[in-house]
C-alpha positions in Angstrom: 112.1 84.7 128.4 115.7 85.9 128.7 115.9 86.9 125.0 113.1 89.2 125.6 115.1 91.5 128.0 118.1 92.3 125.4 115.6 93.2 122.9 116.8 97.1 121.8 115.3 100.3 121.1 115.5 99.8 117.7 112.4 97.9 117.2 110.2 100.6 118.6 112.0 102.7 116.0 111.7 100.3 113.5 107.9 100.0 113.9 107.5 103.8 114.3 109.0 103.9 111.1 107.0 101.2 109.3 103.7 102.3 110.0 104.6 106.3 108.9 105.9 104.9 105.9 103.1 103.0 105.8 100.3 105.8 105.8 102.7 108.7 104.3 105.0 109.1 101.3 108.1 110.2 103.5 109.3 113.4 102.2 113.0 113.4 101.3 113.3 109.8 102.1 116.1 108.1 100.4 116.9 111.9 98.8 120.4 111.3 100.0 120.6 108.0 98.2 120.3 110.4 95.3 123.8 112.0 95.4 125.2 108.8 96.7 124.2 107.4 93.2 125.6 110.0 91.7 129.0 109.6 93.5 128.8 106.1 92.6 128.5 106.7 88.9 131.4 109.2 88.6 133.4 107.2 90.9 133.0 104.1 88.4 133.7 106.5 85.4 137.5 106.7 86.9 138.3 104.2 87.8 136.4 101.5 85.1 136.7 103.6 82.1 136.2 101.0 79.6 135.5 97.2 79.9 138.3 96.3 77.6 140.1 95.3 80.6 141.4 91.9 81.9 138.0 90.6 83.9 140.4 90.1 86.8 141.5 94.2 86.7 137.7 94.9 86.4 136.8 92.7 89.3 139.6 94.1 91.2 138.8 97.8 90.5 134.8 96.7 91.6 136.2 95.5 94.7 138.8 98.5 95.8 135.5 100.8 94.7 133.5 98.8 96.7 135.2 98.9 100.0 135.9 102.7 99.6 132.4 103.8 98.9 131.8 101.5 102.2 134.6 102.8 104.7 134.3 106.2 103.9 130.5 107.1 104.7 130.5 104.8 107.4 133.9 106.2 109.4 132.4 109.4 108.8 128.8 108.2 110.5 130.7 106.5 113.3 132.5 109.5 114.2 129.2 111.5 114.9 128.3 108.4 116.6 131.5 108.9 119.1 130.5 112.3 119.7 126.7 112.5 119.9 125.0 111.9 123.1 121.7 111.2 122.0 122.5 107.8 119.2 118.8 106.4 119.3 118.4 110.1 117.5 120.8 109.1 115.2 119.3 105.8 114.5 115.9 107.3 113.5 117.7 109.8 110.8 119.6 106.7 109.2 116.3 104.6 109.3 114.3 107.0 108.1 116.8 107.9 104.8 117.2 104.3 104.2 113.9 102.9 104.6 112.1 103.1 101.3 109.2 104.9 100.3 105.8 104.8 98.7 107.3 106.2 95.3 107.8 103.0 93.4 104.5 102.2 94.2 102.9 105.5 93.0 104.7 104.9 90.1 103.4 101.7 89.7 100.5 102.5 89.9 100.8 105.2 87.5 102.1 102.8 84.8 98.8 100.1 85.6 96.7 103.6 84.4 98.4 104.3 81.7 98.0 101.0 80.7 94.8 100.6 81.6 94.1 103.4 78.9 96.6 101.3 76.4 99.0 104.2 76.7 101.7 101.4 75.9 104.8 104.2 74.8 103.8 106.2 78.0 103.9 103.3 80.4 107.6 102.7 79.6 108.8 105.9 80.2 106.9 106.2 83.4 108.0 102.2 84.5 111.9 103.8 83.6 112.4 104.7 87.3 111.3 100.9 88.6 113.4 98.8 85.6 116.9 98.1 84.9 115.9 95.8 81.9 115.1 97.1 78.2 111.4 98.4 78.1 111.6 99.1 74.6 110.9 96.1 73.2 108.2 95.0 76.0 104.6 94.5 75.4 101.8 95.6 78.0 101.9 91.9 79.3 106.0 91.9 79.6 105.9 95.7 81.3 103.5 94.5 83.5 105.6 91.2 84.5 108.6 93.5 84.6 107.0 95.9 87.1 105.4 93.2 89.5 108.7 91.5 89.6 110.4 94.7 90.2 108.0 95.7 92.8 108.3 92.6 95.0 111.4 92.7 95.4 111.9 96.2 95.4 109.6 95.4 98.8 111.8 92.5 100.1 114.8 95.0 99.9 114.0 98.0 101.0 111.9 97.6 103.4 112.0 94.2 104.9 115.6 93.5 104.7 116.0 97.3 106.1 114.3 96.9 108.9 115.7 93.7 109.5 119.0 94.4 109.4 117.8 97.9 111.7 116.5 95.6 114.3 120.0 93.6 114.1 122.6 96.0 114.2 120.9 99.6 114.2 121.9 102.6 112.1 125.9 101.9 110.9 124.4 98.0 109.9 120.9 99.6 107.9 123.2 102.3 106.7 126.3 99.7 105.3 123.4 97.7 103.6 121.9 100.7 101.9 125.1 101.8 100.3 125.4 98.4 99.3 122.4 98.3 97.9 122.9 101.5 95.9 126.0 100.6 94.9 124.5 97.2 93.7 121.7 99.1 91.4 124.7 101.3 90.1 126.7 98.8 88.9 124.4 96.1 88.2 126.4 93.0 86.7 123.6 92.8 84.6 124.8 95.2 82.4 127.7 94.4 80.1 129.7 97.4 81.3 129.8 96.2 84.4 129.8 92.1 84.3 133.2 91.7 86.1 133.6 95.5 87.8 130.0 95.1 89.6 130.2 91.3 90.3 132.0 91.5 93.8 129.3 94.0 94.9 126.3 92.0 93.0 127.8 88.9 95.6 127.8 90.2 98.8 124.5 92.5 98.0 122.7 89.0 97.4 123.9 87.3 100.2 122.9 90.3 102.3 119.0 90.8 101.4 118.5 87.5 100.8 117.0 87.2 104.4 114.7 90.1 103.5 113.5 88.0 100.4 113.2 84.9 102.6 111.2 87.4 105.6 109.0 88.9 102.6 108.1 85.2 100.9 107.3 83.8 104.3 104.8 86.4 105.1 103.4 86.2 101.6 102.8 82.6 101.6 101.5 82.8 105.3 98.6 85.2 103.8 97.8 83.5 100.8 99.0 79.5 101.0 102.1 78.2 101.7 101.4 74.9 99.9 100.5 76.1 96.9 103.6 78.6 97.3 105.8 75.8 97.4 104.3 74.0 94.8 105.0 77.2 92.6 108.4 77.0 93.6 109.5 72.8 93.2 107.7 73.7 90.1 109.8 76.3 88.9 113.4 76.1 87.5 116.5 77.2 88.9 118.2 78.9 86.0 119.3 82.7 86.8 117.7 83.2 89.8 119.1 82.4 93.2 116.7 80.5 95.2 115.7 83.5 97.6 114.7 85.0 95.1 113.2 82.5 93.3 111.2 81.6 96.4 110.0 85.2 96.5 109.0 85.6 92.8 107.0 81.9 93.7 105.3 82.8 96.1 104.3 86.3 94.7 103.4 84.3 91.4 100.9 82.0 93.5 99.2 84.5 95.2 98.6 86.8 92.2 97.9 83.6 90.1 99.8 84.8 87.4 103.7 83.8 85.5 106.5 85.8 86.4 110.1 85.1 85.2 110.6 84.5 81.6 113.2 86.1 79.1 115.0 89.6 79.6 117.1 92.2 77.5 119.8 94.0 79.7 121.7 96.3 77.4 120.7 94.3 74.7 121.4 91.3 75.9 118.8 88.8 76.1 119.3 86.4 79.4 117.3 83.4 79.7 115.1 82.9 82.9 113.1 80.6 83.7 109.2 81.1 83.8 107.7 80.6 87.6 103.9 79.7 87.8 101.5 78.2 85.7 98.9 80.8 85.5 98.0 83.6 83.3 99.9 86.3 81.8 100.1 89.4 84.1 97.8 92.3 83.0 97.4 96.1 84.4 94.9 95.2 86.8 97.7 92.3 88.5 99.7 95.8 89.0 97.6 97.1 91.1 96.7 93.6 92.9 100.8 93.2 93.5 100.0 97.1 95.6 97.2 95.4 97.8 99.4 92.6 98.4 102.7 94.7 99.3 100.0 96.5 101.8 99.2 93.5 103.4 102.6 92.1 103.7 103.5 95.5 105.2 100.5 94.9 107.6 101.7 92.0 108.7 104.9 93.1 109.5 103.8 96.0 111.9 101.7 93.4 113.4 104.8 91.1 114.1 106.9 93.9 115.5 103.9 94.7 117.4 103.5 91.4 119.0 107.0 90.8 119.9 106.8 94.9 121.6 103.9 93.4 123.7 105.9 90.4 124.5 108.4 92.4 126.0 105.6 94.9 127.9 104.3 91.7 129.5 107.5 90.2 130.1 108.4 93.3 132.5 105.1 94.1 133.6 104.2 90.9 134.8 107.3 88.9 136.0 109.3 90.5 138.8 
């Protein structure tokens, strides 16, 4: 097994990392992030002032901001990478700050109480950190679809498609995709103030985690059926959502046995999706079942990394 003896570092690291994040809340994980967004949101300020614009100007000023927000952080990280003689080091710091927490789902989980207790106005404001979409007009059944969808693919982002693209290219590729990522929630298209100057960024941020929705699906179904999974998703429609993520969002539907998808209101906009399953409408108590099943997925991937580590233990330890 050739492939075996090329195999980096960076999945130990990766699957040190997993597991701490798996039984800790990481302290100032993702803090960073924090300023980035903030950066990102005076940066847009300048330079896409108003959306009066041509759509061409607004795409091109999204574009420019986009590769500037990208080149600087990462020439700066290269640099300490020229000049640092221990980079595994510096691979664990950039894993660490990008590999996402346990917050959202505290604060999932705090919203599925407050519920619970039909605390409706409270479980918005808590959910506020988790949704981009309108909460003021949800009910407890359309908070709780919002924050299960949010949620798994919160999961398929950062964390699956972190590690993955960790264990692909180490700290400069995990740290490219994060700012992308960032950037991506900053100027979500979504939003009508930034339709044409986040679009560019919305593109390539798809096309970048949708192997992290495709990796978090795949272990989903694995646990919980990948026929019926599938069924979900032939059955569903293909309006709005890209088909990673519609895959995803299937087979998260099928193993809650509840709908997901359905209409949303960004910025007061309502955008038709389509509705994926044929079950029942989500209720607190599928909040806190979408938490036990982003634990198991999470188990399952320390037990992958695992397997492929003792792979590569056996592959030196018992061929000479």
């Amino acid at each position: 097994m050739p492939w075996l003896n090329a195999l980096p570092a960076w999945l130990i690291l990766a699957l040190l990392a997993l597991i701490a994040s798996r039984l800790i809340s990481l302290p100032g994980a993702r803090a960073p992030l924090k300023v980035v967004a903030l950066l990102l949101r005076r940066l847009a300020s300048r330079v896409h002032p108003d959306a009066s614009r041509s759509h061409f100007q607004q795409q091109l000023s999204g574009s420019l901001a986009l590769m500037l927000m990208l080149a600087v952080p990462l020439a700066i990280t290269y640099g300490f990478y020229l000049i640092s003689e221990l980079p595994l080091v510096l691979d664990a710091l950039l894993l660490y700050f990008c590999l996402g927490s346990r917050q959202p789902m505290q604060q999932a989980a705090t919203v599925a109480t407050s519920l619970s207790r039909q605390q409706l106005s409270l479980a918005k404001d808590q959910a506020k950190p988790l949704l981009l979409r309108q909460r003021d007009n949800l009910s407890a059944m359309g908070l709780s679809k919002a924050c299960i969808e949010s949620l798994l693919q919160q999961q398929a982002a950062a964390q699956v498609g972190v590690l993955l693209w960790f264990v692909t290219g180490g700290g400069m590729l995990v740290l490219a995709f994060t700012l992308l990522q960032t950037a991506a929630q900053q100027w979500n298209s979504k939003l009508p103030h930034y339709r044409y100057f986040g679009r560019t960024t919305g593109i390539i941020y798809h096309i970048s985690v949708a192997p992290g929705l495709l990796i978090s699906a795949l272990l989903i179904a694995i646990q919980t059926g990948v026929i019926k999974a599938w069924q979900v998703y032939r059955a569903a429609g293909n309006r709005y959502f890209s088909w990673p993520c519609r895959l995803l969002l299937a087979t998260g539907a099928s193993a809650l046995q509840i709908k997901l998808g359905g209409p949303a209101y960004y910025g007061g906009i309502k955008i038709q999706r389509d509705n994926i399953g044929h079950y029942h409408d989500p209720v607190a108590t599928d909040i806190r079942r979408t938490l036990l099943l982003i634990n198991a997925q999470q188990t399952a991937l320390i037990v992958l990394c695992s397997s492929v580590l003792a792979l590569y233990v056996a592959n030196i330890v018992l061929l000479p």
